[in-house]
C-alpha positions in Angstrom: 0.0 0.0 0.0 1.2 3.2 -0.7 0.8 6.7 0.7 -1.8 7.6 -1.3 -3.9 4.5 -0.8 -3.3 5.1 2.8 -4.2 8.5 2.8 -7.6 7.6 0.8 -7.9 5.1 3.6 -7.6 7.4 6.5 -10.2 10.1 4.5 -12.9 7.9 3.5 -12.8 5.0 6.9 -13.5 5.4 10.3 -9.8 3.9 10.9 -8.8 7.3 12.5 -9.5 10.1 13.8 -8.5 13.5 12.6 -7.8 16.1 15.3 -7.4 19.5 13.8 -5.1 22.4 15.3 -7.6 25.1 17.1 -7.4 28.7 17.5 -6.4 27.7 21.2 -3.9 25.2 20.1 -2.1 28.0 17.9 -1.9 30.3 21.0 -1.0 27.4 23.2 1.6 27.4 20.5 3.0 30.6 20.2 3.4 30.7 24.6 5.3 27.6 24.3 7.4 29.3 21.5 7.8 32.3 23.4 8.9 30.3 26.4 11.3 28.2 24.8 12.6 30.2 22.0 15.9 29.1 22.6 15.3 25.1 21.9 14.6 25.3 17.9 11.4 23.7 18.4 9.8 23.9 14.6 6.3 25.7 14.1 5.1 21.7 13.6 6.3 20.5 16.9 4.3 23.4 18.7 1.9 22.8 17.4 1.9 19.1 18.3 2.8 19.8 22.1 -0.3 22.1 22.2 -2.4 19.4 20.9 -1.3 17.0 22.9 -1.6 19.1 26.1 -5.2 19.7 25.1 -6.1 16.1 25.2 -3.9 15.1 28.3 -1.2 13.1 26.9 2.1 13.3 28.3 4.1 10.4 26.8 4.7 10.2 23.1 6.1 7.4 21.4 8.9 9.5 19.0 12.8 9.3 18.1 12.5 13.0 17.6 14.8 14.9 20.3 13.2 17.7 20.4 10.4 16.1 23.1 13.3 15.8 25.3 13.7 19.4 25.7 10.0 20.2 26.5 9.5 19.4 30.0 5.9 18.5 30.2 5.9 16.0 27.7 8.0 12.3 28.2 9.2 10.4 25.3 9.3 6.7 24.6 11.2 4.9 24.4 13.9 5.6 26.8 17.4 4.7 25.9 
């Protein structure tokens, strides 16, 4: 399958659930920015801390570094 077809897939089937950024999320955002200007965090990753501080999760599953240097967030796996 290919990225397209999953894509189509993720549109079109209840096989997810699509959680969009809100106006809250974006200011969220822009504090945590503000806050942490210094760490490089990207506009994307922001935006995904914000989300997931919305819905109360506080371990992610990710290689990406960067969740190391935001302190209310733990990533997986630890190594």
């Amino acid at each position: 399958m290919n990225a397209v077809e999953i894509g189509k897939k993720l549109w079109n089937e209840t096989i997810a659930t699509l959680i969009r950024v809100t106006p809250s999320d974006e200011k969220k955002a822009w504090d945590i920015f503000t806050k942490y200007q210094d760490k490089g965090f990207s506009f994307y990753q922001l935006h995904k801390f914000a989300v997931m501080e919305r819905f109360g999760i506080i371990e992610a599953f990710a290689f990406d570094e960067h969740f190391d240097k935001y302190e209310n967030i733990i990533r997986l796996p630890k190594y």
